[in-house]
N, C-alpha and C positions, 0 to 999 in steps of 0.2 A: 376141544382143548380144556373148557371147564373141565370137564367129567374127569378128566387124567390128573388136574390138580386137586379134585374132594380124594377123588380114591388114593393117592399119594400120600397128601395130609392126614387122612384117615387112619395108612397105613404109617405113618410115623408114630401118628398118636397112639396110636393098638399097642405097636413093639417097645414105647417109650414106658407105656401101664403096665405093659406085662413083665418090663424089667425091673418094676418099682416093687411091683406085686411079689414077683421073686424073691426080692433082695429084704422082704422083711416077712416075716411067719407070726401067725397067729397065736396071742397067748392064750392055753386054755386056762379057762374058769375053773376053781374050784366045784367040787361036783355042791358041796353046802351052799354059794352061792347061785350056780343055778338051781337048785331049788327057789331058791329067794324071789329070783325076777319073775315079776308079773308078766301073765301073758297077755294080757293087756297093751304092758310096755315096749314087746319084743319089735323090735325094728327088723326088717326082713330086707336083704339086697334087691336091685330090681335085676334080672338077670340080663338082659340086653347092655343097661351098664356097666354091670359089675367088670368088666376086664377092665374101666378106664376109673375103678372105685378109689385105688391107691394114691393114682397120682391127683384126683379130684381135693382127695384130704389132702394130703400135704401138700396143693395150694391153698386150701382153706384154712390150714395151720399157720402155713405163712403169714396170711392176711390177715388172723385173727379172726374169722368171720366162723368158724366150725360151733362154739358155741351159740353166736345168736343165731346162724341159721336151725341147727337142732331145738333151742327154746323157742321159736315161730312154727317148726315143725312138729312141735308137742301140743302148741295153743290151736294150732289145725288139725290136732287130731290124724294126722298123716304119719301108716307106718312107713316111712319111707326115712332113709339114711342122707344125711347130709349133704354127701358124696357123691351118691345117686341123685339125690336133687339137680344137685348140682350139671351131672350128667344130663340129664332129661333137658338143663335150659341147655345145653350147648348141640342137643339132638337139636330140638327147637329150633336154634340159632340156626343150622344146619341147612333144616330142610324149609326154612323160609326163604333161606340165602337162595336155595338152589331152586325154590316157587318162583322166588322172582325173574331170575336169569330165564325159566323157563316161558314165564308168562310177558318176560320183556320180548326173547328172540335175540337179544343179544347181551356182551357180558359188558352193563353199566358198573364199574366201580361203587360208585356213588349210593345208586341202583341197589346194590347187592348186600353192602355195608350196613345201610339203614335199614334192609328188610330183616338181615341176622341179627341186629340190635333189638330191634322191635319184636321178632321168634324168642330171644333168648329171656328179655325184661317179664313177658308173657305170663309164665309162670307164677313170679313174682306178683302178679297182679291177682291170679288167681287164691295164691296162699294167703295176700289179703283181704281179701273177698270170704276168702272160708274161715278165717279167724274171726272178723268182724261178724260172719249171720254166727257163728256157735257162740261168742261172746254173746250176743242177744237172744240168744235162745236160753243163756243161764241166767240172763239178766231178767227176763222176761217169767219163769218158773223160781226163781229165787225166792220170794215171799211167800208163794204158796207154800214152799218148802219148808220153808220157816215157819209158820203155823201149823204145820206137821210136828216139826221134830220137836217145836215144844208143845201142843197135844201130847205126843207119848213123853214127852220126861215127865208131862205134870199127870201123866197116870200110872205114873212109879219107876219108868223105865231111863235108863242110862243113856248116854249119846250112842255110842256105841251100838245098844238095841236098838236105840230108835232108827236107827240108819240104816241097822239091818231087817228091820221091820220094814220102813219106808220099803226100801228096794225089792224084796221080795214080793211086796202086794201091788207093786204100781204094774198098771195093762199096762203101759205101754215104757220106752225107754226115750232117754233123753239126755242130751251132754250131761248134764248136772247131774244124774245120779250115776251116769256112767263115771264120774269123778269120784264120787262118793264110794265107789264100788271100788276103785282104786286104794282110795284111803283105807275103808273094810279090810282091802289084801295084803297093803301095807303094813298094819296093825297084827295081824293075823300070823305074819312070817317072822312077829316078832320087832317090828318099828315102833318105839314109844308114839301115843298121840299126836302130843303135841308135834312132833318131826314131820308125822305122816297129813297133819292139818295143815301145816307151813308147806309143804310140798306142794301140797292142792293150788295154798292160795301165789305161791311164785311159779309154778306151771300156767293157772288162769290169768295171772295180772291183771284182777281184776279188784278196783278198790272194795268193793260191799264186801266181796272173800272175804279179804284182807282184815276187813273190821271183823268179820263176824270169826273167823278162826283167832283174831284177839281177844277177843269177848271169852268164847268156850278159854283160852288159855287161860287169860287171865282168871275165871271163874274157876280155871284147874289148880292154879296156885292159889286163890285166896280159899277154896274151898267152901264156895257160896252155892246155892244152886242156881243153873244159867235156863231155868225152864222159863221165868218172867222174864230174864234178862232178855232172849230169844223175842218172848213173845210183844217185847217194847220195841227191838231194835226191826222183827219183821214189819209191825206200824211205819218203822220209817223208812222201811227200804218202799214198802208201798209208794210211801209221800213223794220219794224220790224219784220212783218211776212214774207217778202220774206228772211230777214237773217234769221229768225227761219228755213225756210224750206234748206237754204244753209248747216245750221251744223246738221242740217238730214241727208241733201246726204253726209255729210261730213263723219258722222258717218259711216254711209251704210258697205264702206269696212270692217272696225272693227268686225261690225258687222256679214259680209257671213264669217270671220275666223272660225270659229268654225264648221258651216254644211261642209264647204270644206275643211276642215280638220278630221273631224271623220265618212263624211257622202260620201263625193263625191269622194274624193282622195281611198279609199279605194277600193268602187266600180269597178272606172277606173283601179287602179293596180290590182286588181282582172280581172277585163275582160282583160286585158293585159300580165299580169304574168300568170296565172291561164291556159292558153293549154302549156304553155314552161316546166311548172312545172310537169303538166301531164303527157307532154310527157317525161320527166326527167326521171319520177318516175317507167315510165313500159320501156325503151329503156335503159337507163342509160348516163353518157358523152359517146362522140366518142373516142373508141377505148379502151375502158375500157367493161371486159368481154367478149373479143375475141380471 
């Protein structure tokens, strides 16, 4: 009986997307525009979703949620469409609902509710997870960068060079200059600087950006050079990640409370306790039972 209500609902939901999807057409782009977008940028449908794409956005229109979920889906670095996201929790949601019924044997309400809650939040948990390690990954390479790009302005070259120096010569890649390669193509197609450094730093949300695409701007209006300014303000992002890393270790103890308290203390009093009580159990105290 389950199976005849997913396939039912399923099939409402199909014909309910496909008539959403119909009843509205695609504007196309100017062909000068698509030149413009980055490929980089391009967000790509996922195709298992895409029939249920339409109606996904216009609840997310409704609810207001379409831009923050697309700016969380920029800071993850995920080409993936809002909409689709979206989809993907309510697959999620789906095939938890329908894990459980299976793994119960029979259909708990209760049961089923909380295991689609738990499939669909999932996701979500993972998008913070992959924001959070790429934030530390630009947080982490940020200073060395910074002793780079002023290196090259104070041996004559412009931001601009230097960034495209940086990127060309670096073995390996990494959020932060995959950012910086964005700004590059931004610039490139025609985006003033400063537009294409404010991009950067409201995509990342990340405060150090934030100061340092201040810094180059304001050094663009006062027309000062930003190669010391760089190479004082990398000094402090340093400073700032060695305190970051101080109230890590600071944390640390707070944190082993918990495994050494439910996990490890017990063990020990177990290997400890555990022959005295043995032997309690089959001998008895001394001098009791003689």
């Amino acid at each position: 009986m389950i199976y005849i209500i997913y396939i039912c609902v399923l099939a409402v939901f199909f014909l309910v997307a496909l008539f959403v999807s119909s009843s509205q057409q695609d504007i196309p782009l100017p062909s000068e525009l698509e030149k413009e977008i980055s490929a980089a940028n391009v967000r790509r449908h996922v195709f298992f979703v895409r029939p249920f794409s339409s109606l996904n956005k216009l609840i997310l229109n409704r609810l207001y949620l379409y831009n923050l979920i697309d700016r969380r889906l920029e800071q993850a670095d995920l080409k993936t469409l809002p909409e689709d996201f979206l989809g993907l929790c309510e697959i999620s949601a789906l095939s938890f609902s329908l894990g459980a019924y299976i793994f119960k044997g029979s259909f708990d309400f209760l049961w089923v509710i909380l295991s689609g809650v738990i499939g669909f939040i999932l996701p979500f948990f993972y998008l913070r997870r992959r924001i959070f390690r790429r934030k530390s990954l630009i947080l982490r390479s940020f200073p060395d960068m910074l002793n780079l790009i002023s290196l090259c302005v104070g041996a004559g070259l412009d931001l601009i060079l230097s960034l495209n120096w940086i990127i060309e010569r670096s073995p390996v890649s990494s959020p932060l200059l995959d950012e910086f390669a964005v700004v590059l193509h931004e610039i490139n197609v025609g985006q003033p600087r400063r537009q294409a450094l404010r991009n950067m730093a409201k995509r990342l949300d990340i405060p150090e950006i934030s100061s340092f695409v201040r810094i180059v701007v304001q050094a663009e209006k006062m027309g000062t050079p930003i190669g010391e300014a760089l190479a004082m303000y990398a000094e402090e992002v340093r400073e700032m990640r060695f305190e970051r890393a101080e109230r890590q270790a600071l944390k640390a103890p707070i944190k082993m409370l918990f495994p050494l308290i439910f996990f490890i203390l017990p063990v020990v009093g177990i290997i400890v306790a555990g022959p005295i009580l043995i032997r309690f159990m089959k001998t008895g105290l001394p001098g009791i039972g003689r």
